[in-house]
C-alpha positions in Angstrom: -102.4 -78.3 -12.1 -99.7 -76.1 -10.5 -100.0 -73.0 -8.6 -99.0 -70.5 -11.1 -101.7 -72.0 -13.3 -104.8 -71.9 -10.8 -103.2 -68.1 -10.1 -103.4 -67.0 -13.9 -107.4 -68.4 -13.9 -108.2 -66.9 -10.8 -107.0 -63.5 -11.8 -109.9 -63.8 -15.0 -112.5 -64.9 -12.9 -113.5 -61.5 -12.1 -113.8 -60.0 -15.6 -116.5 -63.0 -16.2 -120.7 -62.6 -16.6 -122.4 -65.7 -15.6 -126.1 -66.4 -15.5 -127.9 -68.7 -13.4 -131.7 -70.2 -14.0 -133.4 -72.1 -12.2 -135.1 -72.5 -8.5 -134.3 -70.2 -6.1 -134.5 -71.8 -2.2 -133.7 -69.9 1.1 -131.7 -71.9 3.5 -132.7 -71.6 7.0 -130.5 -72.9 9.7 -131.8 -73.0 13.4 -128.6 -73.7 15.6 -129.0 -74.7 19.2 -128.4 -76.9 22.5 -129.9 -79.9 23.6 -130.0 -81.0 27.5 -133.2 -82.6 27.6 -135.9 -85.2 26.2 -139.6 -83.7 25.9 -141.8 -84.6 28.0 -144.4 -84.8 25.4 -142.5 -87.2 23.3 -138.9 -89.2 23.1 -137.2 -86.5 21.2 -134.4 -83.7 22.2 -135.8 -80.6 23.2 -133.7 -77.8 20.9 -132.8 -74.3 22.8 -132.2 -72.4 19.9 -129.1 -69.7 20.1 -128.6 -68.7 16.5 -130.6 -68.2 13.3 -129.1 -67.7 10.2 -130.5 -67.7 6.7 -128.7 -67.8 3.5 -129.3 -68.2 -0.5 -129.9 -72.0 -1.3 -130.9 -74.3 -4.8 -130.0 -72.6 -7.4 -129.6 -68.5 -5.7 -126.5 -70.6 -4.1 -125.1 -71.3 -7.2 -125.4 -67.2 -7.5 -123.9 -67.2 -4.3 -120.6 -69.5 -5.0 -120.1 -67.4 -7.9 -120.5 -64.0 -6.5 -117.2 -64.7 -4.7 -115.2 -64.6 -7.7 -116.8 -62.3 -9.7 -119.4 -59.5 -9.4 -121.0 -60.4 -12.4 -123.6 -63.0 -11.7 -127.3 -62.5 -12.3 -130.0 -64.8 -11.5 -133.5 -65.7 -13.5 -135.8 -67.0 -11.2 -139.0 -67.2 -9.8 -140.4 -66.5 -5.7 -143.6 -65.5 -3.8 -144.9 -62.4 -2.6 -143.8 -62.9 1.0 -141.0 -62.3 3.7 -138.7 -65.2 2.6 -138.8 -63.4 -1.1 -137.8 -60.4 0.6 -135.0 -62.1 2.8 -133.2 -63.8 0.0 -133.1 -61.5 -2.7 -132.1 -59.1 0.1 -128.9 -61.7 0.5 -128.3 -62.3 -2.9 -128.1 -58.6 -3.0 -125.9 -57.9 -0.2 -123.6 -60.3 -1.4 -123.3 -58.8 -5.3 -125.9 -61.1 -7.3 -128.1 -58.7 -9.8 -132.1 -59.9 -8.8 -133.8 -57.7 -11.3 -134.6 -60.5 -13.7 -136.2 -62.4 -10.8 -139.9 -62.6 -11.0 -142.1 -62.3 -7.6 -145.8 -63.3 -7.9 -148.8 -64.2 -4.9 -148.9 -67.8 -7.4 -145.7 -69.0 -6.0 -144.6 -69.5 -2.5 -140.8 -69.2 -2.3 -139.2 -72.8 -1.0 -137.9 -72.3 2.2 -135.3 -75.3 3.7 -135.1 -75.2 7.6 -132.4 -77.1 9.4 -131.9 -77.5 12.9 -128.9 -78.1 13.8 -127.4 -79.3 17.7 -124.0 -79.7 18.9 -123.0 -79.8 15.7 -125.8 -82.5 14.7 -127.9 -82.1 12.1 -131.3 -82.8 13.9 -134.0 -82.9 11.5 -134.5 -80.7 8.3 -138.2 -78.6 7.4 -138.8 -77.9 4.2 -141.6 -75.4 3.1 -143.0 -75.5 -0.7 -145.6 -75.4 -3.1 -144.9 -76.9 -6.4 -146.3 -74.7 -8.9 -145.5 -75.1 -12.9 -143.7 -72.0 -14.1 -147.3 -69.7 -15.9 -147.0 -69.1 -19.8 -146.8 -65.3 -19.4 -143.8 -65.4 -16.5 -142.1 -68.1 -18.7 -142.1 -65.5 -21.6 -141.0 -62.9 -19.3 -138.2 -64.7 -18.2 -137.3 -65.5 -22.1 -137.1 -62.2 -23.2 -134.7 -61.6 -19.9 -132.5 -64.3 -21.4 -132.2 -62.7 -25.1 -131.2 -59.2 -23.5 -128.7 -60.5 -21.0 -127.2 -63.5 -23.5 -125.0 -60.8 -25.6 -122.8 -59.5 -22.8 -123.1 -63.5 -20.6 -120.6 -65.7 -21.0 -121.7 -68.5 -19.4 -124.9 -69.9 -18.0 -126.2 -72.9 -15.5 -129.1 -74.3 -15.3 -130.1 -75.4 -11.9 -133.1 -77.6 -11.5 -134.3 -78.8 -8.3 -137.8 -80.4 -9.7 -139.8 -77.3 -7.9 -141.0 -76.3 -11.5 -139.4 -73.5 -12.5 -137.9 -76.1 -15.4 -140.9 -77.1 -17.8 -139.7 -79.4 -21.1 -140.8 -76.5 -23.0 -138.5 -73.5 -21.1 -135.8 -75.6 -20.6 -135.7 -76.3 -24.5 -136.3 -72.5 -25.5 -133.1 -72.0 -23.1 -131.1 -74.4 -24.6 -132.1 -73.4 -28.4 -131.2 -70.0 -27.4 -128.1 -70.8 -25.8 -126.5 -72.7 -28.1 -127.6 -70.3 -31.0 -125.7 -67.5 -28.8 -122.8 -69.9 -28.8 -121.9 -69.6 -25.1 -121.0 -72.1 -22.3 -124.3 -73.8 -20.8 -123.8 -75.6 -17.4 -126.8 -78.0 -16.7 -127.7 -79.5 -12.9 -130.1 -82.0 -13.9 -133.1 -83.6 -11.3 -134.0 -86.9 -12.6 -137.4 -86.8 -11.3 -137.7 -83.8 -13.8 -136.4 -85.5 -17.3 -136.1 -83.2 -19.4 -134.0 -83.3 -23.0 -130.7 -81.4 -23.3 -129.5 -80.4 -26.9 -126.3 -78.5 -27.2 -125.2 -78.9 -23.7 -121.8 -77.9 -22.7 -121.9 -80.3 -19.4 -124.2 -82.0 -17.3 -123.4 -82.6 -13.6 -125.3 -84.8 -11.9 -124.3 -86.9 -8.4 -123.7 -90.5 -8.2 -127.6 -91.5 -7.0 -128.6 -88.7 -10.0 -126.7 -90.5 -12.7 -127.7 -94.0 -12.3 -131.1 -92.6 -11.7 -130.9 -90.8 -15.0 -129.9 -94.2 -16.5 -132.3 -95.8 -15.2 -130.4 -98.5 -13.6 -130.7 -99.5 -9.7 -127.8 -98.0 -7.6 -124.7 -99.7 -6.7 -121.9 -99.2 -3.9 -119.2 -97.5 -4.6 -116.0 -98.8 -5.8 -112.7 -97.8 -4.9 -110.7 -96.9 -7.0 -113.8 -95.5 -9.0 -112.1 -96.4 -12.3 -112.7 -99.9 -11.6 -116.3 -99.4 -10.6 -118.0 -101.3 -13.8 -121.4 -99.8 -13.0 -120.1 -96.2 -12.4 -118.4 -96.8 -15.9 -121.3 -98.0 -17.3 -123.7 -94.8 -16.3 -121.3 -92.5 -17.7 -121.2 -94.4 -21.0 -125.4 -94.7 -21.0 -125.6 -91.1 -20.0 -123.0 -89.8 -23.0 -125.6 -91.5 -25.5 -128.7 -90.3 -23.6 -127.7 -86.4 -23.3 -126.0 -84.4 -25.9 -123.7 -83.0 -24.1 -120.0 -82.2 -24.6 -119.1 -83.7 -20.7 -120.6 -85.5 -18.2 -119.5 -84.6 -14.9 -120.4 -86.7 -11.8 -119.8 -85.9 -8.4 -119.1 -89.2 -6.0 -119.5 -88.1 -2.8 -116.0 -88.5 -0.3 -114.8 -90.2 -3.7 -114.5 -86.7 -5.6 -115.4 -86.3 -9.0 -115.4 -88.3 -12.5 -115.4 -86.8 -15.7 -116.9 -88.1 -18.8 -115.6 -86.8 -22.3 -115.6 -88.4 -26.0 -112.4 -88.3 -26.9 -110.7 -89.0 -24.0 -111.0 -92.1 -21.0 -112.6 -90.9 -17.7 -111.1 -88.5 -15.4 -111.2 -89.4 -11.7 -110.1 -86.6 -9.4 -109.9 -88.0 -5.8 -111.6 -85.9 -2.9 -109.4 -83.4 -1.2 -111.7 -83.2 1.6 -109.8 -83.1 4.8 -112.7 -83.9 7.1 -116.4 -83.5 6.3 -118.3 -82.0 8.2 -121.5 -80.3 6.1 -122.2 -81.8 2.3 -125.0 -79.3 2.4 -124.5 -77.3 -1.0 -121.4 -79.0 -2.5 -122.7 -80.0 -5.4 -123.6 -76.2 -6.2 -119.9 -75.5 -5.5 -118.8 -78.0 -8.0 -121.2 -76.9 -11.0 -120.6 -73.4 -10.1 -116.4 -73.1 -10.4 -116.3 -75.7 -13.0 -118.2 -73.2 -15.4 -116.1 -70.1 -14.3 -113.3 -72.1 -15.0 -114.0 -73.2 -18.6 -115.6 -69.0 -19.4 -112.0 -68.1 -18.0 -110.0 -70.8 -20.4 -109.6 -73.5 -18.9 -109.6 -77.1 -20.0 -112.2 -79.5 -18.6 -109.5 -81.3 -16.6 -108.9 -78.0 -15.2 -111.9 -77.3 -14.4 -112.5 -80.7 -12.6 -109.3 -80.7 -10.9 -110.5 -76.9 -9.7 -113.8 -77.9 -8.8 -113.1 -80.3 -7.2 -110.8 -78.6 -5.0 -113.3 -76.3 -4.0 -116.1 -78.9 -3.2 -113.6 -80.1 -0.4 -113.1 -77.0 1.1 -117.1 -76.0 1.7 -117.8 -79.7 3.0 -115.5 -79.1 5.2 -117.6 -76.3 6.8 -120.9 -76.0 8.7 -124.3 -75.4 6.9 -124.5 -73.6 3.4 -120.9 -72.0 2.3 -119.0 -71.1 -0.2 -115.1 -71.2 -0.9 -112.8 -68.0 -1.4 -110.3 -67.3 -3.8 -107.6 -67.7 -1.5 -108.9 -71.0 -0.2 -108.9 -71.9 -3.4 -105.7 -71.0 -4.0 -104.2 -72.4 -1.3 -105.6 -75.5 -1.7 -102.9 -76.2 -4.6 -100.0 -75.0 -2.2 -97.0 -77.5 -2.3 
């Protein structure tokens, strides 16, 4: 894809509405020194300098989005407490519409800590309380879904198995969905299986797909066009899901993309160096869908996405990519 091209999509980005279900995390990152063992036990003792805090699961989606166009709401569920307050503070700050996220005392929002020294990811905390999504807040967020669908052009589904996504919502989304006739993005979790009907794509990572298949995983291949069990996945996955592409994410191999009237799509990584791969998946889902609500074909948006996933893994912690990163990432 040439420059002029990525330009023209990139200028109709902004005049796009996409919504985002699914569960919202807060990303905690403790960054720090190390220059001694505890005494109290063989491990580093971490002076922490810097906190930061920032949107994560699917609120990051919200967030990757939000930097291309300003309209990008979020359905969602979080707790009563201060890390509620935090994110939807952030999401705020950084454009994404909250009010059709619900707060209740039944939920405890999922908080991910990382602490992170000399540039070393020490050790990761994660705070959460698995709780099925209640009748009367699944309703609530239904009805949220039928107002916003009419003026939506796109939406992603983001599950992260922390129960916001019950077989029953998930369906009721994609029945109402596909009824609306708009784009519908799915992230799937496959210790969550759930049925997609009408799906416009399905992006899952290498360990999610064969997962999903139910087959044991395998090591990569390179080139991944010759990788046989890679090949295979995509081909069990297309009769498993009805969906209209099957995206996969591989990793420092890039991405492959599954379609039915074509052969598979491999677009090599154009990482330079990794350094964080801390939210690249929600990078990928995220600019893939913009890019098919703005026109663009699903090569396009592969080729774009994946583009973009090699810019934020080459940054620390939980980031997104900017128009003109993007832009200049197709540069000759």
């Amino acid at each position: 894809m040439n420059h002029a091209r990525v330009s023209q999509l990139l200028a109709a980005f902004p005049t796009k509405h996409l919504l985002v279900i699914g569960d919202l995390m807060l990303d905690e990152f403790l960054w720090g020194k190390v220059s001694r063992i505890s005494p109290e036990a063989p491990v580093p003792v971490v002076e922490v300098v810097k906190e930061e805090w920032f949107p994560g699961g699917a609120a990051n989606v919200a967030r990757n989005l939000a930097e291309f166009t300003r309209g990008v709401r979020v359905i969602g569920v979080t707790g009563t407490d201060l890390h509620a307050d935090r994110l939807k503070a952030l999401l705020t700050s950084e454009g994404v519409n909250v009010d059709a996220v619900q707060s209740h005392p039944c939920y405890q929002t999922v908080v991910k800590t990382r602490i992170i020294a000399r540039q070393q990811h020490v050790v990761r905390i994660d705070r959460e309380k698995r709780a099925s999504l209640q009748p009367a807040h699944a309703a609530a967020a239904l009805a949220q879904l039928d107002a916003l669908l009419p003026q939506t052009d796109a939406i992603i589904i983001e599950d992260y198995g922390k129960g916001m996504l019950s077989p029953e919502f998930a369906a009721a989304v994609c029945e109402r969905v596909q009824r609306a006739g708009k784009i519908l993005a799915v992230d799937p979790n496959p210790n969550n299986p759930l049925i997609w009907k009408g799906v416009t794509v399905i992006k899952p990572n290498r360990a999610e797909a064969f997962a999903s298949a139910g087959l044991p995983p395998t090591e990569p291949i390179d080139p991944p066009a010759g990788d046989s069990a890679l090949l295979e996945v995509g081909r069990l996955l297309a009769e498993k899901w009805d969906t209209q592409n099957l995206l996969i994410t591989l990793g420092e191999q890039g991405v492959m993309l599954f379609r039915p009237d074509a052969p598979p799509l491999h677009a090599p990584t154009r990482a330079q160096k990794v350094f964080d791969v801390s939210g690249a998946g929600d990078t990928v889902i995220a600019i893939f869908t913009l890019a098919l609500s703005a026109g663009a074909t699903t090569a396009e948006a592969a080729e774009l996405a994946n583009h973009a996933s090699g810019i934020v893994v080459g940054k620390l912690g939980t980031t997104t990519v900017t128009p003109g990163e993007l832009l200049a990432s197709f540069e000759p």
